[in-house]
C-alpha positions in Angstrom: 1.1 -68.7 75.0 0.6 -65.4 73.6 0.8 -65.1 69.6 3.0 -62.3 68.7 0.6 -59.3 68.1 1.2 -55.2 68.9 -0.6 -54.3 71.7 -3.3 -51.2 71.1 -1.6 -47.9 71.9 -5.0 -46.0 72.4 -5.9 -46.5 75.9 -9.5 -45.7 75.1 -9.9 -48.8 72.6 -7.9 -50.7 75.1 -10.5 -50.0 78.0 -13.6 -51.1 75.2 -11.7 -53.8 74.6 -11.4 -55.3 77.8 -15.1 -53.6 78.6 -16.1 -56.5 76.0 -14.0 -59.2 77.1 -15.7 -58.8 80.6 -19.0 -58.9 79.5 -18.5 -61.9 77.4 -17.1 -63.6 80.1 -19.8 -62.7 82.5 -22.1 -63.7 79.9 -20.3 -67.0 79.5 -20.5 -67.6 83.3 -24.0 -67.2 83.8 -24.9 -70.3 80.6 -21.7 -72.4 82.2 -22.8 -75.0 84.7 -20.4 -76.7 86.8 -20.7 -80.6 87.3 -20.0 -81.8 90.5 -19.1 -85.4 89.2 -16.5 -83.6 86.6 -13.0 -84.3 87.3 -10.5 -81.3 87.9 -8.7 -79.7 85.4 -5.2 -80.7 85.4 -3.0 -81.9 88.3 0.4 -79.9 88.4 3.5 -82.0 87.7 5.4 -81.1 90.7 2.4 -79.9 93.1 3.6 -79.0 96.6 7.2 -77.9 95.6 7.9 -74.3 97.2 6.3 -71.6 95.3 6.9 -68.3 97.6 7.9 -64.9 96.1 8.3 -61.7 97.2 7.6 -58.6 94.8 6.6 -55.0 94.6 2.7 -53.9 94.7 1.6 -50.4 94.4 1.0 -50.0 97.9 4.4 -51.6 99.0 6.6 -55.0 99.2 3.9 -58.3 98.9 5.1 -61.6 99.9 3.5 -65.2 99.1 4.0 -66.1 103.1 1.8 -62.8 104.1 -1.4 -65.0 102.9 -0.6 -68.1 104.5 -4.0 -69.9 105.4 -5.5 -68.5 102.5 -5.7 -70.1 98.8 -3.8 -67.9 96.1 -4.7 -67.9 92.4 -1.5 -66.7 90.2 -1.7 -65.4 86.5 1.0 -64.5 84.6 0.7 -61.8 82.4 1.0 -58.0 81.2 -0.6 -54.8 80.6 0.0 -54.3 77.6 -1.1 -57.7 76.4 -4.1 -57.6 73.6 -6.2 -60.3 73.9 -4.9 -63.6 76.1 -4.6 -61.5 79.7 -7.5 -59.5 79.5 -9.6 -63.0 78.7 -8.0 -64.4 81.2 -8.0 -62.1 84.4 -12.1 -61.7 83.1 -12.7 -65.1 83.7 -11.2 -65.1 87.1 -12.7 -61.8 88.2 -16.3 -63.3 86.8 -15.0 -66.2 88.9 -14.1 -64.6 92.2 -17.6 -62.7 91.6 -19.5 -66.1 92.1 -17.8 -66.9 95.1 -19.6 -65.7 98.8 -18.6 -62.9 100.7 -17.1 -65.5 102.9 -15.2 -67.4 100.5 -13.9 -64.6 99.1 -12.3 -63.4 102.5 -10.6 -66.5 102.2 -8.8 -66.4 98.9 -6.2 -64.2 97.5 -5.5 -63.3 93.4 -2.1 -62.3 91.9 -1.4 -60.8 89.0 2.5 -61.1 88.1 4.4 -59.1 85.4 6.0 -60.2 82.7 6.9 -57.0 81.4 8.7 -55.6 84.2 10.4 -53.0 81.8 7.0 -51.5 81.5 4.3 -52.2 83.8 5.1 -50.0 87.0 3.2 -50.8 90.0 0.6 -48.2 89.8 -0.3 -49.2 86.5 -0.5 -53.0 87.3 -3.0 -51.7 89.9 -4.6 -49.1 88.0 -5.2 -52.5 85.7 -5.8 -55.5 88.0 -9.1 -53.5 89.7 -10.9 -53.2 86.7 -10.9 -56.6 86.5 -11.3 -57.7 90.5 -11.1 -55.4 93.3 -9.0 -58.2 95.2 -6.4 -58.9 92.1 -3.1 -57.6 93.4 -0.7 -56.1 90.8 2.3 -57.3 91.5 6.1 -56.6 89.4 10.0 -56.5 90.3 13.3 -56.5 89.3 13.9 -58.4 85.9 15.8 -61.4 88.2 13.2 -61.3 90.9 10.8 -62.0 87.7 13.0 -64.6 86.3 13.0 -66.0 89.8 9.3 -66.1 90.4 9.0 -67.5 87.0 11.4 -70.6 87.0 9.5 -71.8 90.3 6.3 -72.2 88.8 7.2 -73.2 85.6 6.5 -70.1 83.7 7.5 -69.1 79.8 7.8 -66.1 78.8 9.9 -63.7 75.8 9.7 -60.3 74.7 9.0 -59.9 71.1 11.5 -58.0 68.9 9.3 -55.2 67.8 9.1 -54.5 63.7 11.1 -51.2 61.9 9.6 -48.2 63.5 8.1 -49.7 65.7 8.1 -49.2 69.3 5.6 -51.2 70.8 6.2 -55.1 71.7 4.9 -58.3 72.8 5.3 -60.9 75.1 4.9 -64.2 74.6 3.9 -66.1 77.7 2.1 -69.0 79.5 -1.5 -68.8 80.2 -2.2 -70.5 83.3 -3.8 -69.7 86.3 -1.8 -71.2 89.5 -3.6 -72.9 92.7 -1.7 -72.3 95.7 -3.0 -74.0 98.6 -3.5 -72.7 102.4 0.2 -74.2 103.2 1.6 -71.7 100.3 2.8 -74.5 98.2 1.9 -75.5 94.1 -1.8 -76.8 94.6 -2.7 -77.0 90.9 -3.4 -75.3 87.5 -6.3 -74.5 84.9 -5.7 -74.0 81.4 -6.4 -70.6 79.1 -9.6 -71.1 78.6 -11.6 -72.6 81.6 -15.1 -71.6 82.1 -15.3 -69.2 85.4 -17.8 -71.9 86.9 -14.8 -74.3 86.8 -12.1 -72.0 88.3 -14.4 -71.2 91.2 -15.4 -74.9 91.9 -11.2 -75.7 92.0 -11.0 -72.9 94.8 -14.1 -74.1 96.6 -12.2 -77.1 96.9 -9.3 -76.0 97.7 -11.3 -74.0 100.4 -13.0 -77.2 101.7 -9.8 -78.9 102.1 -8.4 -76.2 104.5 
């Protein structure tokens, strides 16, 4: 969950900022070396329940059941987020980067708002390419959020924002979301799993399809 902070206002430090994280994740995936024998991280209470949504991307309407036969990878998150979402969407781009051209074709990444008061859908993919060019902004009305939210199991809360000041935060779960070929719940990874570990879980997600 995201620790109440005020995101950067300066779009230039917030591109350096991400810049680094992305590095240092890239870094990290390069030294990190997956185990086979290692077990997975986490299985989902409640895997297989119905996980299906249907927002607003950039480029029109996006539904869950448009990638059936694929496997999904959700994040929850928000632009404007300083430290947690950027660290997290680097480790899955550095993640989908590892994966072949072939395996790629076969999986899909999400990128829901939190902060649909906010992040309109241009900027949500103005901000999810920098990180993957596969990551698919996605937002919606504030129920269709709440929606989307309750069936995966999703926290969130806008911060009150100080005197003066009119930026704010939003705490939120840090999880990235497995969604098998069928379109249900697969699995989850916690904030903070090495990129060698998230791509191994879709490669065998991928195997088992």
């Amino acid at each position: 969950m995201n620790a109440p902070a005020t995101p950067p206002r300066d779009p230039a430090a917030r591109r350096v900022l991400i810049a680094t994280l992305v590095l240092l994740v890239a870094v990290t995936a390069a030294l990190v070396v997956w185990q086979p024998g290692r077990p997975d991280r986490g299985t989902l209470p409640g895997a297989g329940r119905d996980v299906s949504f249907a927002l607003q991307s950039a480029d029109g309407p996006v539904r869950l059941a448009d990638f059936r036969g694929q496997v999904g990878v959700v994040y929850f998150g928000y632009t404007f987020c300083p430290d947690v979402c950027p660290t997290s969407l680097a480790t899955l781009g550095a993640a989908l980067g590892s994966l072949s051209a072939a395996e790629l074709a076969r999986v899909q990444p999400f990128f829901i708002s939190v902060d649909p008061a906010r992040d309109t859908p241009e900027q949500l993919k103005n901000y999810s390419r920098f990180f993957h060019p596969k990551l698919l902004g996605l937002t919606g009305s504030p129920e269709a959020i709440a929606d989307v939210a309750r069936r995966y199991g999703v926290y969130y809360a806008a911060q009150t924002p100080a005197a003066g000041d009119t930026g704010y935060s939003v705490d939120h779960t840090s999880v990235l979301y497995l969604i098998g070929p069928d379109g249900s719940l697969a699995g989850q990874l916690p904030h903070g799993t090495p990129p060698a570990e998230v791509a191994a879980a879709l490669r065998r997600l991928l195997a088992a399809s």
